[in-house]
VOKE-502633 format. One record per atom (N, C-alpha, C): residue number from 0; residue in one letter; x, y, z. Coordinates in pm, 1 decimal, decimal comma, always signed. Example, Ala and Ser with C-alpha at 12.3 -4.5 7.8 and 13.67 -1.06 7.14 Angstrom:
<rs>
i=0; aa=a; u=+1319,0; v=-569,0; w=+780,0
i=0; aa=a; u=+1230,0; v=-450,0; w=+780,0
i=0; aa=a; u=+1320,0; v=-330,0; w=+780,0
i=1; aa=s; u=+1285,0; v=-225,0; w=+708,0
i=1; aa=s; u=+1367,0; v=-106,0; w=+714,0
i=1; aa=s; u=+1290,0; v=+3,0; w=+787,0
</rs>
This chain:
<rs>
i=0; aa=x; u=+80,3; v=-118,6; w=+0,0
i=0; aa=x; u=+0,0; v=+0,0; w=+0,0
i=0; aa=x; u=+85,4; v=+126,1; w=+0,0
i=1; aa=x; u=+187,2; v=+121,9; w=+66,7
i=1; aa=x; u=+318,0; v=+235,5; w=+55,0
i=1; aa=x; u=+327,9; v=+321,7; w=-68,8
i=2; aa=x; u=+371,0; v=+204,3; w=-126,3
i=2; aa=x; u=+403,4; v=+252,4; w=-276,4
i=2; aa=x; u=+331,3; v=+302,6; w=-360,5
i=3; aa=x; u=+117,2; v=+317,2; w=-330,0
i=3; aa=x; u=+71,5; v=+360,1; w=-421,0
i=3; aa=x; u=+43,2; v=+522,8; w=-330,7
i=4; aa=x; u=+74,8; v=+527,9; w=-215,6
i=4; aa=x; u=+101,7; v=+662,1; w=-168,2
i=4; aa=x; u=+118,8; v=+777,0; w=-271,4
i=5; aa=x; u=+48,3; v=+889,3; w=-208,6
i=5; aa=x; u=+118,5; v=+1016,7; w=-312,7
i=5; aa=x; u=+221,7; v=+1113,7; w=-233,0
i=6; aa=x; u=+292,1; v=+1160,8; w=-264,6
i=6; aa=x; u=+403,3; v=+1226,1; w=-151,4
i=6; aa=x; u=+400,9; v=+1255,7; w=-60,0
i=7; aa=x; u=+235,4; v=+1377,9; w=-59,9
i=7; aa=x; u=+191,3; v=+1402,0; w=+88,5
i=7; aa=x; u=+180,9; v=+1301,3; w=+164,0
i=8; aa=x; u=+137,4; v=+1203,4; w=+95,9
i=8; aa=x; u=+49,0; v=+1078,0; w=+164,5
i=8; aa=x; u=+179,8; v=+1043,4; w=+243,9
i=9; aa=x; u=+307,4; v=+1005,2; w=+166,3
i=9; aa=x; u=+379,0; v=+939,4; w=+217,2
i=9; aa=x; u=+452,2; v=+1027,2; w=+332,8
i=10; aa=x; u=+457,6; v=+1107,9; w=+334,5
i=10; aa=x; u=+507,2; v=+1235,7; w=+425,4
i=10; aa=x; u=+446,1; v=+1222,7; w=+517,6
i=11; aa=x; u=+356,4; v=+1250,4; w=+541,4
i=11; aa=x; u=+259,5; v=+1227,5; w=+685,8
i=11; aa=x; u=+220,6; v=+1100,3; w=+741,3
i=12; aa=x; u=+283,0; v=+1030,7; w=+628,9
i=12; aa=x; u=+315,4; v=+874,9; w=+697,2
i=12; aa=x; u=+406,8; v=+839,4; w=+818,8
i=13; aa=x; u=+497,1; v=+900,9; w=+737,0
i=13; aa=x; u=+589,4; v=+919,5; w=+784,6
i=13; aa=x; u=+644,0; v=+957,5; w=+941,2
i=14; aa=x; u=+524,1; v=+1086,4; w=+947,0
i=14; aa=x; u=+527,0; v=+1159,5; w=+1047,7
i=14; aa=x; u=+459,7; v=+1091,1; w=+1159,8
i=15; aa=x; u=+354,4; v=+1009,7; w=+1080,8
i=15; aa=x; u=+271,0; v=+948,8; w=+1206,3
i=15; aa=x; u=+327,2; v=+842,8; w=+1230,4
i=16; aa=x; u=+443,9; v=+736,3; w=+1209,7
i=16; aa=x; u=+521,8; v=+704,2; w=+1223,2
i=16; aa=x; u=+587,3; v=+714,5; w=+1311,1
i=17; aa=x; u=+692,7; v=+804,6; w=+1329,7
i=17; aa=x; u=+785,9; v=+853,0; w=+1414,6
i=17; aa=x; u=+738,8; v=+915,0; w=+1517,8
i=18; aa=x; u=+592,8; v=+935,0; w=+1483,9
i=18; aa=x; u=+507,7; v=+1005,5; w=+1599,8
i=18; aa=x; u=+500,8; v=+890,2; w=+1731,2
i=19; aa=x; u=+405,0; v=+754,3; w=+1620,8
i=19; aa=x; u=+398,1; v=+636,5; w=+1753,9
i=19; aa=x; u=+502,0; v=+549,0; w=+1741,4
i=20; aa=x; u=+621,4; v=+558,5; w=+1701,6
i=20; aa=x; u=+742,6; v=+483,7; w=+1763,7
i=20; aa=x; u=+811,5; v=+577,7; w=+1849,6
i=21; aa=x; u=+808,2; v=+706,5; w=+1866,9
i=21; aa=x; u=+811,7; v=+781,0; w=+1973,2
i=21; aa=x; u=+753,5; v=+717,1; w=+2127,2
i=22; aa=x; u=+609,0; v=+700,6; w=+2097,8
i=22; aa=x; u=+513,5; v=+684,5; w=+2205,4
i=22; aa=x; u=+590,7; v=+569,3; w=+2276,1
i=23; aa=x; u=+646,7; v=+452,2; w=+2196,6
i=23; aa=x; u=+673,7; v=+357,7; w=+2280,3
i=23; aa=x; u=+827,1; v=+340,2; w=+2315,9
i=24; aa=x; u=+862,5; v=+447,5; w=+2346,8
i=24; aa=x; u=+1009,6; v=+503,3; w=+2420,7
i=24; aa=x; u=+983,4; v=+483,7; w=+2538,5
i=25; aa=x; u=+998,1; v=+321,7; w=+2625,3
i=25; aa=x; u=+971,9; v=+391,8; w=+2771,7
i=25; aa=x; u=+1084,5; v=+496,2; w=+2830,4
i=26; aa=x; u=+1240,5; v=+486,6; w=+2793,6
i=26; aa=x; u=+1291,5; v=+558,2; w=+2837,6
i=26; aa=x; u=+1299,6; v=+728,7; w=+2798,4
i=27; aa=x; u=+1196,9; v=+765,2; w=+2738,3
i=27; aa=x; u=+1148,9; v=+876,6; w=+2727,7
i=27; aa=x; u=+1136,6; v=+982,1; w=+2784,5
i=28; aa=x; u=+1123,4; v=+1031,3; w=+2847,1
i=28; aa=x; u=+1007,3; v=+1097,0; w=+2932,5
i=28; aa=x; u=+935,1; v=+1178,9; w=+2842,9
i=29; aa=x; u=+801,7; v=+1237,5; w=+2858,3
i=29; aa=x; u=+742,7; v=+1312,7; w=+2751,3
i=29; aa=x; u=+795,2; v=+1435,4; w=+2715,9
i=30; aa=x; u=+851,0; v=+1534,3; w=+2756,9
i=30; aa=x; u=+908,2; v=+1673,8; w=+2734,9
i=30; aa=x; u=+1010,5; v=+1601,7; w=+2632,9
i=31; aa=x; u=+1076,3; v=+1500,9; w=+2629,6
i=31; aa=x; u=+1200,5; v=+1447,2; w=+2527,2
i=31; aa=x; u=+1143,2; v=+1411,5; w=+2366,5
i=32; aa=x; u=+1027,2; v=+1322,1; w=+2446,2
i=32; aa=x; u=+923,2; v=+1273,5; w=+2298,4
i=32; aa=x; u=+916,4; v=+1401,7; w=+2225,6
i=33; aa=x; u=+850,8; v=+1536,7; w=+2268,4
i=33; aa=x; u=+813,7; v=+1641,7; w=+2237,8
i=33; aa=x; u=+947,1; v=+1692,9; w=+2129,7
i=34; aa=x; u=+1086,2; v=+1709,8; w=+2224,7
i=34; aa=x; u=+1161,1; v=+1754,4; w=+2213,4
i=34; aa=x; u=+1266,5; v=+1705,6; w=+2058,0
i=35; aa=x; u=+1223,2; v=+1606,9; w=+2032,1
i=35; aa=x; u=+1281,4; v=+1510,4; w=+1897,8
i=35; aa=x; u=+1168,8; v=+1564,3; w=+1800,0
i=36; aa=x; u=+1070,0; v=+1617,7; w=+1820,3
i=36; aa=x; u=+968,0; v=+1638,5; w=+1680,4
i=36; aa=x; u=+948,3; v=+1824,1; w=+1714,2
i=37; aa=x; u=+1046,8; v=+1882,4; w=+1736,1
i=37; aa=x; u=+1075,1; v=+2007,3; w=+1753,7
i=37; aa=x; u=+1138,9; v=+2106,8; w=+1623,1
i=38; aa=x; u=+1060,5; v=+2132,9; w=+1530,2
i=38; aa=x; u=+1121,4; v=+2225,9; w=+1444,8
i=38; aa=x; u=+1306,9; v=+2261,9; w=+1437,4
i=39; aa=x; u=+1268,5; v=+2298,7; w=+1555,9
i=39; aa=x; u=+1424,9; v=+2368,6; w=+1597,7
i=39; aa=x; u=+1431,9; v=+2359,3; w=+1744,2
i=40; aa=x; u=+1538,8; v=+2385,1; w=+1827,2
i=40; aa=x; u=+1563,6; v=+2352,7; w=+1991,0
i=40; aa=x; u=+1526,8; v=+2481,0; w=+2030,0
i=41; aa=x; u=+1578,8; v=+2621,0; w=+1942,7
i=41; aa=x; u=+1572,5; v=+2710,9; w=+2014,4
i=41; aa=x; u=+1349,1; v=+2777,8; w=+1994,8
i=42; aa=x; u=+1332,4; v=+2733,5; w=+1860,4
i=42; aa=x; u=+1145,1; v=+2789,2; w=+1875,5
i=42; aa=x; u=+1074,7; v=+2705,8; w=+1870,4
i=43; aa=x; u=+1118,5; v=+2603,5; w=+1943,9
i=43; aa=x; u=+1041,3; v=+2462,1; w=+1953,5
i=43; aa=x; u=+861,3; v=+2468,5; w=+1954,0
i=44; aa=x; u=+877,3; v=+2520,0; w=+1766,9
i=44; aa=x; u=+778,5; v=+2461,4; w=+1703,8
i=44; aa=x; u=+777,6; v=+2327,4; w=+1680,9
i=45; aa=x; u=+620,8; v=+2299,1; w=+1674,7
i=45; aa=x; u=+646,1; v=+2128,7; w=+1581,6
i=45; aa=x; u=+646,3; v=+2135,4; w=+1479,3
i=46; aa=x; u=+727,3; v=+2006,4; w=+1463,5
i=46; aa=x; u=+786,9; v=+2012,1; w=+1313,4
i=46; aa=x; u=+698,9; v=+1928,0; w=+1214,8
i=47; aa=x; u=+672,1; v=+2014,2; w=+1107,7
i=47; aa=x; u=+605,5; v=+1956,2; w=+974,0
i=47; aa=x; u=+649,5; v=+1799,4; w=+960,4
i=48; aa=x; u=+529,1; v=+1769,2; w=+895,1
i=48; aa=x; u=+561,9; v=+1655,0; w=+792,2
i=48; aa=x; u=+682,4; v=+1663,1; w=+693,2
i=49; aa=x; u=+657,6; v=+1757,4; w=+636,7
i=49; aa=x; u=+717,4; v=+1808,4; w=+499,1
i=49; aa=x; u=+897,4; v=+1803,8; w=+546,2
i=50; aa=x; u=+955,5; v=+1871,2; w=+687,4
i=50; aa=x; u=+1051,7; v=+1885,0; w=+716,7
i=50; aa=x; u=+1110,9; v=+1771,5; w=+741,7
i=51; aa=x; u=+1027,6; v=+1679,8; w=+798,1
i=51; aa=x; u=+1026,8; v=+1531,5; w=+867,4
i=51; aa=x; u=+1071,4; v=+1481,0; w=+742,8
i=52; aa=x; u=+1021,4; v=+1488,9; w=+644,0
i=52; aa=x; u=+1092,3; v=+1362,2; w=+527,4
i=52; aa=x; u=+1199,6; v=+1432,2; w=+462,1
i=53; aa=x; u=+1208,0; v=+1558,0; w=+474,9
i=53; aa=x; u=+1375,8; v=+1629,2; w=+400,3
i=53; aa=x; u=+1466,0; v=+1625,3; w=+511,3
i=54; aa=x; u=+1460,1; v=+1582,7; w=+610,3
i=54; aa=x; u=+1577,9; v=+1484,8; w=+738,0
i=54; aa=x; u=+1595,8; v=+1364,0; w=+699,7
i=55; aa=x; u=+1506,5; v=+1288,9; w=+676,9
i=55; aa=x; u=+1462,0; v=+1144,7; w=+669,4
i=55; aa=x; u=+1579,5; v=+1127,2; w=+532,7
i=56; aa=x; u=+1505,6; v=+1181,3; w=+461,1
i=56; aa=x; u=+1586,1; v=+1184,1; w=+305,4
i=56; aa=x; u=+1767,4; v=+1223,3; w=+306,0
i=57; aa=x; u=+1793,8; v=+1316,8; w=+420,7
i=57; aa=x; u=+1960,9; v=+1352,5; w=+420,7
i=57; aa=x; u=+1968,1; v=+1227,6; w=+564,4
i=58; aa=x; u=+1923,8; v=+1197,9; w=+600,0
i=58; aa=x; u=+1986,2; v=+1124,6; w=+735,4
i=58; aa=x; u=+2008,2; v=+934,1; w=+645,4
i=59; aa=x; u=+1937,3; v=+927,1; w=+575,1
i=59; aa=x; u=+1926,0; v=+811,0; w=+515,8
i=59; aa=x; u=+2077,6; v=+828,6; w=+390,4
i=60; aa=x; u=+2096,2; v=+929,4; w=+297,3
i=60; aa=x; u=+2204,0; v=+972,0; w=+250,3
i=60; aa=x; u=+2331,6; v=+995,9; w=+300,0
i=61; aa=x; u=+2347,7; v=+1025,2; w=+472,5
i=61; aa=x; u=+2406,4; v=+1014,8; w=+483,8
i=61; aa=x; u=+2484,4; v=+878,8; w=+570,2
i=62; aa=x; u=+2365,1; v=+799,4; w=+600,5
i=62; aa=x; u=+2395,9; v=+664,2; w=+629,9
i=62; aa=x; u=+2480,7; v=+586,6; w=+541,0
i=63; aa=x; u=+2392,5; v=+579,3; w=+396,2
i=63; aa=x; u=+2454,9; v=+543,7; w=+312,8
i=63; aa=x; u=+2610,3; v=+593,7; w=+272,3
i=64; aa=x; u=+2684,0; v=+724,0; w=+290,1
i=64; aa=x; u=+2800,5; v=+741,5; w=+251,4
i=64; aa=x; u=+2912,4; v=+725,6; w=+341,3
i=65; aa=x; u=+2825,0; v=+696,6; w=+479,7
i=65; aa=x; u=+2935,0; v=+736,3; w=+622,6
i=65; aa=x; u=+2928,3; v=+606,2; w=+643,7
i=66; aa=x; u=+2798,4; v=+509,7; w=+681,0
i=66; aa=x; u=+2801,8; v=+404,4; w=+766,6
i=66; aa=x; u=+2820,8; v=+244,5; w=+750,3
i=67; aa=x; u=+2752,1; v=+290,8; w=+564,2
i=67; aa=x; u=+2734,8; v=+178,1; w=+550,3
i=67; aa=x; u=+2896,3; v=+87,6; w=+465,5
i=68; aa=x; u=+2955,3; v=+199,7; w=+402,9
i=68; aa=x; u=+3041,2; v=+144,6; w=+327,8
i=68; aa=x; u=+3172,1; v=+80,4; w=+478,3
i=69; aa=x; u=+3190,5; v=+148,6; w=+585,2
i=69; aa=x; u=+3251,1; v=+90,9; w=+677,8
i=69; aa=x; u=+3187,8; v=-31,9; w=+789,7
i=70; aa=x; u=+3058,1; v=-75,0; w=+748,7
i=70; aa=x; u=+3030,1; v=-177,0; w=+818,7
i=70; aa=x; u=+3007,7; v=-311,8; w=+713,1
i=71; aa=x; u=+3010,0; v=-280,0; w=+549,8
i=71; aa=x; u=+3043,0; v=-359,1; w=+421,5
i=71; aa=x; u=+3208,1; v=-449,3; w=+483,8
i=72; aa=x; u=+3280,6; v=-327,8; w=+493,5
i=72; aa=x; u=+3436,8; v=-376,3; w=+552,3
i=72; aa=x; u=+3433,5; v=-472,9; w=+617,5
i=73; aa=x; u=+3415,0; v=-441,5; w=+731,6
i=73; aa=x; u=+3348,6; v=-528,0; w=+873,2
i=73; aa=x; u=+3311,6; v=-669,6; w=+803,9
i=74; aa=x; u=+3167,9; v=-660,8; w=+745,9
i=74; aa=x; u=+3110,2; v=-777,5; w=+729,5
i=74; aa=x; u=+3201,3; v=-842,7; w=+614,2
i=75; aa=x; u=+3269,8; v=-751,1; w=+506,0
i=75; aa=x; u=+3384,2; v=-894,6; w=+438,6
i=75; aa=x; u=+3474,2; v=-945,3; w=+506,9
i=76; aa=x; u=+3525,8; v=-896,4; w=+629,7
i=76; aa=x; u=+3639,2; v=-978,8; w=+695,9
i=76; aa=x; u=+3552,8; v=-1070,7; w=+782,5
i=77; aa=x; u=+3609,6; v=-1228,2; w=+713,1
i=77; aa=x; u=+3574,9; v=-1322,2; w=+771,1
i=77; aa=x; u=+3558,0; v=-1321,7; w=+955,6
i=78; aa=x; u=+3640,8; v=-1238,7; w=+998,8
i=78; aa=x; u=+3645,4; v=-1288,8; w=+1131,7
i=78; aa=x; u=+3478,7; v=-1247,6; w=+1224,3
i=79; aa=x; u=+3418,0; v=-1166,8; w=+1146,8
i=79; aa=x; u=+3339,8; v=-1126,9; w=+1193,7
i=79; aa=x; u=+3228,4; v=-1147,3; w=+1214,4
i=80; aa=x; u=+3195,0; v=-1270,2; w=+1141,6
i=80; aa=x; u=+3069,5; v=-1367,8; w=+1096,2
i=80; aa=x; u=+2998,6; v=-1431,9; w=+1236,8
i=81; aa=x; u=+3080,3; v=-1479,3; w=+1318,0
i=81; aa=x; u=+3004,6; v=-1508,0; w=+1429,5
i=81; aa=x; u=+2978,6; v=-1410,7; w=+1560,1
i=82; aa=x; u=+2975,7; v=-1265,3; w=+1485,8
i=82; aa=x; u=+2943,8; v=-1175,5; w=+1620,6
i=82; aa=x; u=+2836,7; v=-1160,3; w=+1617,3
i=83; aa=x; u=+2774,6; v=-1140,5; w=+1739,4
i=83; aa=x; u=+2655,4; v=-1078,2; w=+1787,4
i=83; aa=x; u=+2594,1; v=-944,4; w=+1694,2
i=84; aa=x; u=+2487,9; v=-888,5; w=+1701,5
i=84; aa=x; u=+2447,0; v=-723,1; w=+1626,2
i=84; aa=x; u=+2547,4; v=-656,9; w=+1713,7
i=85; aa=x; u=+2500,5; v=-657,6; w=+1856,6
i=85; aa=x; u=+2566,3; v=-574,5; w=+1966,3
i=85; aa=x; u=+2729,8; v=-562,8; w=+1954,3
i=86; aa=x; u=+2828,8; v=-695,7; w=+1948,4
i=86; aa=x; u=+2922,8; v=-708,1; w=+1971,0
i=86; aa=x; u=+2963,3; v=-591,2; w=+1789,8
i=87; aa=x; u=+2885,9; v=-623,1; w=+1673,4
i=87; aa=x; u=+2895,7; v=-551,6; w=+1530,9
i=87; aa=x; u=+2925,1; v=-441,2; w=+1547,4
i=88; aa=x; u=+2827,5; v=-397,6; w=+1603,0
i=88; aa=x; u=+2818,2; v=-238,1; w=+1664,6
i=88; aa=x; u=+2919,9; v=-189,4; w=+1708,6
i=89; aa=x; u=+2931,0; v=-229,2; w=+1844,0
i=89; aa=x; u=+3035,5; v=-198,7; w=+1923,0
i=89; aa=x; u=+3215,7; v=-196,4; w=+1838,0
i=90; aa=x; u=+3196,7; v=-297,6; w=+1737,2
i=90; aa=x; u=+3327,5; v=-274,7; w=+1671,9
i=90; aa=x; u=+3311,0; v=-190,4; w=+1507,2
i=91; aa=x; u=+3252,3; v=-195,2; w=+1480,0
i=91; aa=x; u=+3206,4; v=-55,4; w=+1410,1
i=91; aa=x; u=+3222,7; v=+115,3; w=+1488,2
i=92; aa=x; u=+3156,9; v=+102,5; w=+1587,9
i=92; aa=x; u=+3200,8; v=+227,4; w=+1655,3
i=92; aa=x; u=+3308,8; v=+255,5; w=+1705,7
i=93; aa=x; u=+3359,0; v=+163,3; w=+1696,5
i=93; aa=x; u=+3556,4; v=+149,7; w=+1750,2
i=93; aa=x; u=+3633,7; v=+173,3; w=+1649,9
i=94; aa=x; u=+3606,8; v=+130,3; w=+1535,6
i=94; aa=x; u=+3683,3; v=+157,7; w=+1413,8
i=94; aa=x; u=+3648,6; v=+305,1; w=+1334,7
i=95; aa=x; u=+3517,5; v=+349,1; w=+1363,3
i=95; aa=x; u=+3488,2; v=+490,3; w=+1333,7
i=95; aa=x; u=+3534,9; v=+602,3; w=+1433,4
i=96; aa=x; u=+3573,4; v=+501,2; w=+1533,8
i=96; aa=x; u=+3596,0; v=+630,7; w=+1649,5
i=96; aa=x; u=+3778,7; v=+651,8; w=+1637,7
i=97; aa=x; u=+3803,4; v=+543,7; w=+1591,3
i=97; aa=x; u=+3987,1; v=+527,3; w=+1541,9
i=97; aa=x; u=+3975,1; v=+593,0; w=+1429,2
i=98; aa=x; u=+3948,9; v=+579,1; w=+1301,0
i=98; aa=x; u=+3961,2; v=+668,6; w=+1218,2
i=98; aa=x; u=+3936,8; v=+862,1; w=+1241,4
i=99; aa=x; u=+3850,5; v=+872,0; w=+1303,4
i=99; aa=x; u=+3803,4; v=+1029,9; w=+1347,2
i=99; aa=x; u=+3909,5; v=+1061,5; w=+1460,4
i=100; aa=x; u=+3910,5; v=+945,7; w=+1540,2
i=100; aa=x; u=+4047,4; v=+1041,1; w=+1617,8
i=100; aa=x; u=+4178,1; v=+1016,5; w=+1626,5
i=101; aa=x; u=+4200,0; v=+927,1; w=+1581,0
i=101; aa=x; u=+4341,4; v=+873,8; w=+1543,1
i=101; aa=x; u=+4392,6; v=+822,0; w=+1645,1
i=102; aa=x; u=+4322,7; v=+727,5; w=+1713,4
i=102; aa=x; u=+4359,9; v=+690,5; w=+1867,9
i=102; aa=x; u=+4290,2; v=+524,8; w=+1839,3
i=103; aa=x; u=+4388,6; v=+473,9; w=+1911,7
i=103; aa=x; u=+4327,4; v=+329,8; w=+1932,5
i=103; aa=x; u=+4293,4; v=+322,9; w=+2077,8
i=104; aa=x; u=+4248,1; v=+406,9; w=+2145,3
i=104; aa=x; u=+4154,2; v=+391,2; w=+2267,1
i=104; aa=x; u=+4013,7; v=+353,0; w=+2269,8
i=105; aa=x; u=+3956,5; v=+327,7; w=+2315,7
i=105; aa=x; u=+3821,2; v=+250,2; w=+2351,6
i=105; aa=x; u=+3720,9; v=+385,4; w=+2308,0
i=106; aa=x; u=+3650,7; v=+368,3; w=+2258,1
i=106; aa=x; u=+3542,1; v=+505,3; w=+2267,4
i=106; aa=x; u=+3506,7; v=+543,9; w=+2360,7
i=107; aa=x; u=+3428,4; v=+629,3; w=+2365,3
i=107; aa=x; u=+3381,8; v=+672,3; w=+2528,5
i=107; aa=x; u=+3227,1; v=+616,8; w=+2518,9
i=108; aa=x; u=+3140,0; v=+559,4; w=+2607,3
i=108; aa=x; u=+3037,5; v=+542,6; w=+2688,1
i=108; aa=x; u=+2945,4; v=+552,8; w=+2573,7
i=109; aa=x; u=+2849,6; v=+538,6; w=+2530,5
i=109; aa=x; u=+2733,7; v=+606,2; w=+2450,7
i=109; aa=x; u=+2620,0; v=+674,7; w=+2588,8
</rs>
């Protein structure tokens, strides 16, 4: 049914979307829920549909140029086949956090 969407359609899909996967944040609190669908931090209007999918659209672009080609790496070296998602992660963010700072120290905390 997605696909026979018309832009708006899919836009405010979108929105209502992120609206109720919001809702089920228990670690939330509501002023935070609020605070993620905020125009901007400083005139925390709510934010359009319309704005919601021109994020969606650069956050997804930039997944693709930052994240994905260094976790491709990852997954061709054999050694990596029997890790966990979690343990994936965790060495993905180690190897992005070595490249950006030029340190083979542990990342810090999320």
């Amino acid at each position: 049914r997605y696909p026979q969407l018309r832009p708006f359609q899919k836009k405010y899909a979108l929105f209502a979307t992120a609206v109720d996967l919001l809702s089920t944040l228990d670690f939330l609190n509501d002023y935070h829920r609020q605070e993620i669908m905020f125009r901007t931090n400083a005139s925390k209007e709510p934010l359009a549909p319309d704005l919601a999918w021109r994020r969606m659209k650069l956050i997804t672009r930039e997944i693709k140029q930052t994240i994905i080609p260094k976790a491709e790496e990852l997954i061709a070296n054999g050694d990596n086949k029997d890790k966990s998602h979690e343990e994936f992660c965790e060495l993905l963010l180690q190897k992005m956090y070595e490249e950006n700072n030029e340190s083979d120290k542990p990342h810090p905390p999320m």
